[in-house]
C-alpha positions as a Markdown table, in Angstrom:
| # | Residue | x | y | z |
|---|---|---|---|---|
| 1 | Unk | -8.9 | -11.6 | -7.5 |
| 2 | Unk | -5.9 | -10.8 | -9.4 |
| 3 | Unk | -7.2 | -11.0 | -12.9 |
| 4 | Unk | -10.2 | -8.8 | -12.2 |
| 5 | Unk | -7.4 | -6.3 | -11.6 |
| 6 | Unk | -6.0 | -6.9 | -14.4 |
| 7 | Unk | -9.0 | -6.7 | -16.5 |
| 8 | Unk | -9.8 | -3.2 | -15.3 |
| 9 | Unk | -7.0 | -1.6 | -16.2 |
| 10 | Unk | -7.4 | -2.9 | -20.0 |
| 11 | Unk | -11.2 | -2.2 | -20.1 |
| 12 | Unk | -10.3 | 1.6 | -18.9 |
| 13 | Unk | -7.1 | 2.0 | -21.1 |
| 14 | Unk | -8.9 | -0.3 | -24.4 |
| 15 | Unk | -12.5 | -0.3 | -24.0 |
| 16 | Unk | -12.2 | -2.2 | -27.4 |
| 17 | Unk | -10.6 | -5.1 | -26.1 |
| 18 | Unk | -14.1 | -5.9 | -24.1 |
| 19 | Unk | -15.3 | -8.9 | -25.5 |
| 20 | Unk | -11.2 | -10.0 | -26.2 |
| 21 | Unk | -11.2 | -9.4 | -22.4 |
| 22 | Unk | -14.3 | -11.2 | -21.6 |
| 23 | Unk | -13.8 | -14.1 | -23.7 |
| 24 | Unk | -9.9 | -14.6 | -22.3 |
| 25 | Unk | -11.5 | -14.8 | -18.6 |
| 26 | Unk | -14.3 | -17.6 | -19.3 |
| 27 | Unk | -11.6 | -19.9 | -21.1 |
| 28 | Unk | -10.0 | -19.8 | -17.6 |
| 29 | Unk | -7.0 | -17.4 | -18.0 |
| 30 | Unk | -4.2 | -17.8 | -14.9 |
| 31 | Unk | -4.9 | -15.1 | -12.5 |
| 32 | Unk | -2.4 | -12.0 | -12.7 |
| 33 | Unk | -0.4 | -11.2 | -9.7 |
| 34 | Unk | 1.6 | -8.3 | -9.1 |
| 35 | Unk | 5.3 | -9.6 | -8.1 |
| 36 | Unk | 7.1 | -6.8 | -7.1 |
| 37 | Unk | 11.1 | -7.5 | -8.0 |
| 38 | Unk | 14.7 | -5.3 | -7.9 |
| 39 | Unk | 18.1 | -6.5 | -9.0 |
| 40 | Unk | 21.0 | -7.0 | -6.7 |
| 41 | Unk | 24.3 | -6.0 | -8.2 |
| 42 | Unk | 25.1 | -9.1 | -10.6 |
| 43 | Unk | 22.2 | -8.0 | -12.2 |
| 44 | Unk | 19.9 | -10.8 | -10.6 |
| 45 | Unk | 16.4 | -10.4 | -9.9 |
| 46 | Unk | 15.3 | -10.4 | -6.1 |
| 47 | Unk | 12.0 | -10.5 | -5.3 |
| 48 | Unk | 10.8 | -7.7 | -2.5 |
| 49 | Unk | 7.6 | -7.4 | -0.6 |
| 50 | Unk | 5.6 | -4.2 | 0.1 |
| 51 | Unk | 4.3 | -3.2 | 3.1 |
| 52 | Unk | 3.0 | -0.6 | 4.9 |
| 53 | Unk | 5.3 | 1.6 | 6.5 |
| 54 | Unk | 6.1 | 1.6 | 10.3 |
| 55 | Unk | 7.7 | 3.7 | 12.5 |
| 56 | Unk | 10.6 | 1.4 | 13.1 |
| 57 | Unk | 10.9 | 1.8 | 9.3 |
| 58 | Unk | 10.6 | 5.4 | 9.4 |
| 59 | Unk | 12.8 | 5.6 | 12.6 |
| 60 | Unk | 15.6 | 3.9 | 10.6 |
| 61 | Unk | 16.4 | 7.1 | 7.9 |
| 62 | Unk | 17.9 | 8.9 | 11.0 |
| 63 | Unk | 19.9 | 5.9 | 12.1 |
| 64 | Unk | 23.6 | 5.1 | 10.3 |
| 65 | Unk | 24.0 | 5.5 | 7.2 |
| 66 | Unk | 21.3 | 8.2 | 7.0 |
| 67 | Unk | 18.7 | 8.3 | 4.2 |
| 68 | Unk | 18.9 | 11.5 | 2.3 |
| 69 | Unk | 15.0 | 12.5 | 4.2 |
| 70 | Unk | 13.7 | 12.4 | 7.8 |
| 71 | Unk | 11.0 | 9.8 | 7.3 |
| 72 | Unk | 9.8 | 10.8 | 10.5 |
| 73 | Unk | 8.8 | 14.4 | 9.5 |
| 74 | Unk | 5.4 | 15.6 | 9.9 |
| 75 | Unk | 5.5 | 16.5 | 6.6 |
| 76 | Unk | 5.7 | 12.9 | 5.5 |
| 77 | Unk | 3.8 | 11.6 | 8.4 |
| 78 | Unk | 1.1 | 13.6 | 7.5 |
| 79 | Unk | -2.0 | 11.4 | 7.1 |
| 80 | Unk | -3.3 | 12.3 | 3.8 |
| 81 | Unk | -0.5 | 9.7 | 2.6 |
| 82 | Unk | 0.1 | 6.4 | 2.2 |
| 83 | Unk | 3.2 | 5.1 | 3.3 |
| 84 | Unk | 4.9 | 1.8 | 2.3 |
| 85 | Unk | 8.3 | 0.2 | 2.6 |
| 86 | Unk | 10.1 | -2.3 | 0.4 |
| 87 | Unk | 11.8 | -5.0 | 2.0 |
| 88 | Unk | 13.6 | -7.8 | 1.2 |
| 89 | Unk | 13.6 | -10.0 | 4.3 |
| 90 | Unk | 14.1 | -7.9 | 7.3 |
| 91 | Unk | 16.3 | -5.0 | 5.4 |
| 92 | Unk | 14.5 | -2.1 | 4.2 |
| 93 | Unk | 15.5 | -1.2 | 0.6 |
| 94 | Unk | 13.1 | 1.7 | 0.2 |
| 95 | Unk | 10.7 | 3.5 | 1.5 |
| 96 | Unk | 7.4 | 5.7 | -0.8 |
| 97 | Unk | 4.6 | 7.9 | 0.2 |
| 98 | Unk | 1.7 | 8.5 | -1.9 |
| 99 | Unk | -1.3 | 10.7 | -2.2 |
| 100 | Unk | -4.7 | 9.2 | -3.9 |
| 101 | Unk | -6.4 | 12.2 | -5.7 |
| 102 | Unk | -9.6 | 10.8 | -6.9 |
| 103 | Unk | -11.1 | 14.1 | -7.3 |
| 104 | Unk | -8.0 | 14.6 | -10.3 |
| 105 | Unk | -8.4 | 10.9 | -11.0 |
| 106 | Unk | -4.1 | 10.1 | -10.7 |
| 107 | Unk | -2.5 | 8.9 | -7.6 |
| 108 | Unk | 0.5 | 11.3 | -6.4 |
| 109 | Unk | 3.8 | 9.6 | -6.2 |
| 110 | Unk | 4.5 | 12.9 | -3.0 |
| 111 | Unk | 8.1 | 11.0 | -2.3 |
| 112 | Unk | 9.9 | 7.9 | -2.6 |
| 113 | Unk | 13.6 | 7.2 | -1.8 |
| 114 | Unk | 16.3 | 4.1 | -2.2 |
| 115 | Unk | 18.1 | 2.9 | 0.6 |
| 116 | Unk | 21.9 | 4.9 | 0.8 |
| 117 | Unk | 23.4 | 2.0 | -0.2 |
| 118 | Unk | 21.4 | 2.2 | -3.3 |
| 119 | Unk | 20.5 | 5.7 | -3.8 |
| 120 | Unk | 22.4 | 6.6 | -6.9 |
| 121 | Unk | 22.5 | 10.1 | -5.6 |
| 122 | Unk | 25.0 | 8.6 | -2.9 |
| 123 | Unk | 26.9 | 5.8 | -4.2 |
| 124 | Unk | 28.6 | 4.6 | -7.1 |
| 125 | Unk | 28.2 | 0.9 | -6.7 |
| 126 | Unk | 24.4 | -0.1 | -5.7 |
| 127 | Unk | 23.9 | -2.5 | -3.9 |
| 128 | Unk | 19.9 | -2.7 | -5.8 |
| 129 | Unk | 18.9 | -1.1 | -8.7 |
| 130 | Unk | 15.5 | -0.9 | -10.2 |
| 131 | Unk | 13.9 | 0.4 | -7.0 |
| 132 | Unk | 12.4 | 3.6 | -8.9 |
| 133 | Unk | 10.4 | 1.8 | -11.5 |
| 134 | Unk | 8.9 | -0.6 | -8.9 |
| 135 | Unk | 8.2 | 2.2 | -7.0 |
| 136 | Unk | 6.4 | 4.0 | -9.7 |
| 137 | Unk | 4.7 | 0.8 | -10.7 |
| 138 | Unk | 2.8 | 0.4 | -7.0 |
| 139 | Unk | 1.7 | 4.1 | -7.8 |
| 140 | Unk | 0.3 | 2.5 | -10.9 |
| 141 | Unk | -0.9 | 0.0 | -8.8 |
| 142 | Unk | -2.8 | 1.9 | -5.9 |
| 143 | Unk | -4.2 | 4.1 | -8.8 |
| 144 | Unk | -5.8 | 0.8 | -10.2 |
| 145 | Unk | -6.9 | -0.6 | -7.0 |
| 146 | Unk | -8.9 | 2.6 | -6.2 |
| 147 | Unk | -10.5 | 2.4 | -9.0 |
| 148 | Unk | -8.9 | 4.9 | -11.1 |
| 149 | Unk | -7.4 | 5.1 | -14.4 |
| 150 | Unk | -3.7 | 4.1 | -13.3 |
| 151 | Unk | -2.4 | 7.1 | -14.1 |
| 152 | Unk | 0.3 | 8.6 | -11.5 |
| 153 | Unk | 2.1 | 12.5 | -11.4 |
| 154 | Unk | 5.5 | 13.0 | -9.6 |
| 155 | Unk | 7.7 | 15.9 | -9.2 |
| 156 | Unk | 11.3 | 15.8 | -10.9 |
| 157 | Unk | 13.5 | 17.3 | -7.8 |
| 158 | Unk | 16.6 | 17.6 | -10.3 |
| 159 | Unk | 17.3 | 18.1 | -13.5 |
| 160 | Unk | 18.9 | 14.7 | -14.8 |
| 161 | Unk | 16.0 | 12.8 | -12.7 |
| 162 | Unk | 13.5 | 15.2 | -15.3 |
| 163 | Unk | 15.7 | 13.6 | -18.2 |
| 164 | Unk | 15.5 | 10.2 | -16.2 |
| 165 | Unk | 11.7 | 10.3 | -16.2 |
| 166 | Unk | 11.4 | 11.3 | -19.5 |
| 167 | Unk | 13.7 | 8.5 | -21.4 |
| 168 | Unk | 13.4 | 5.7 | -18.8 |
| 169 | Unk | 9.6 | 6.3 | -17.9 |
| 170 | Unk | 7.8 | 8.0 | -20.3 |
| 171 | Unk | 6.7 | 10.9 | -18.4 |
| 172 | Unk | 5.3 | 13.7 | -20.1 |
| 173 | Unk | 5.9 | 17.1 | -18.5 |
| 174 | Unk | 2.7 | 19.2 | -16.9 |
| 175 | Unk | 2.5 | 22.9 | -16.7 |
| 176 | Unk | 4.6 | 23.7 | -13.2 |
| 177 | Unk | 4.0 | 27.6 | -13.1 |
| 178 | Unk | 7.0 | 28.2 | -11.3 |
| 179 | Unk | 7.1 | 25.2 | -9.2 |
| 180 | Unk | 9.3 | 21.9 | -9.3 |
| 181 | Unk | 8.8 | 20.3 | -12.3 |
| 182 | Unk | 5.6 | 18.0 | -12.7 |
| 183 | Unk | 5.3 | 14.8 | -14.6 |
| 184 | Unk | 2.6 | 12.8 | -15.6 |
| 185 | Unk | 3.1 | 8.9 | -16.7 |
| 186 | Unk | 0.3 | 7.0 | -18.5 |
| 187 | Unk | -1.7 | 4.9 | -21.1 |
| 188 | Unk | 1.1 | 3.0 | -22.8 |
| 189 | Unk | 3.9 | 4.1 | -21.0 |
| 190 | Unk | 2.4 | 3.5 | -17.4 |
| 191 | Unk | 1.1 | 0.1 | -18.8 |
| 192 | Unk | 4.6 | -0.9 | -19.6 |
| 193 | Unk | 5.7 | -0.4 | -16.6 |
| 194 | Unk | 3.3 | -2.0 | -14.7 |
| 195 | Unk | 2.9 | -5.1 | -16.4 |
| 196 | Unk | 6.5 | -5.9 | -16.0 |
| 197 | Unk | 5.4 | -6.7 | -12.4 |
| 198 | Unk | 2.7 | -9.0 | -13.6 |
| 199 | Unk | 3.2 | -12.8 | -13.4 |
């Protein structure tokens, strides 16, 4: 149930909402769902569903227009990650792959990318925007659903996507010891973000 869910994450990030909490779910509070959505480009919300990645989705990067990544690498294939797709209808809008670490207690956000027309690193006009943040938020998510904290690291592969993290997200930075930059994104700022998806 949705609301269960729900409760979790407050009971691990507020422990002093408890009884708030337990009161709010014998009064018969609406359960929560998480509905994932992007925006088209008037600006209009679209709702998506997430799946779990095929190969026909994977097989598409390397088909016209290629994706900036070979979703088909055995890199990314590798099973030590989960791999989903966002869709919307039959077209694939994105594609993420995540690693649950419950040993470190975050889920690992290891790659996620838009579709080319709406990868911002590719085009000028998107054709959806918001893809990111939902794609963050299912990290959140998975993190939650496996019984962890909701807490989520990524790795900032450029410079303005670090900034982009930073102001957008909230990430805070981790110590990288040489390495691509790490970020961390959680307590307030991962609960804004996912509760956006929560109707």
């Amino acid at each position: 149930m949705f609301f269960r869910f729900r409760a979790a994450y407050l009971l691990i990030s507020f422990p002093f909402l408890f009884f708030h909490v337990i009161i709010i779910k014998k009064v018969g509070v609406m359960d929560m769902l998480f509905s994932p959505f992007v925006y088209n480009s008037s600006q209009e919300r679209v709702n998506v569903e997430i799946v779990s990645m095929t190969e026909e989705d994977a097989h598409k990067t390397n088909e016209f227009p290629l994706w900036q990544t070979n979703w088909e690498s055995e890199y990314i294939l590798s099973e030590h990650f989960d791999k989903y797709a966002v869709k919307y209808g039959s077209e694939l809008l994105a594609l993420g792959a995540y690693e649950i670490l419950k040993n470190s207690l975050v889920v690992h956000i290891v790659y996620m990318e838009s579709q080319p027309e709406s990868n911002p690193t590719m085009t000028n006009t998107r054709k959806y925007s918001g893809i990111g943040r939902l794609l963050i938020a299912y990290g959140i998510k998975l993190s939650i659903d496996n019984g962890l904290t909701g807490d989520v690291v990524l790795e900032a592969k450029t410079t303005q996507l670090a900034r982009h993290y930073e102001k957008d997200f909230g990430a805070i930075a981790l110590p990288s010891f040489g390495s691509i930059p790490r970020y961390l994104i959680a307590d307030e700022a991962a609960k804004r973000i996912f509760f956006t998806y929560l109707t």
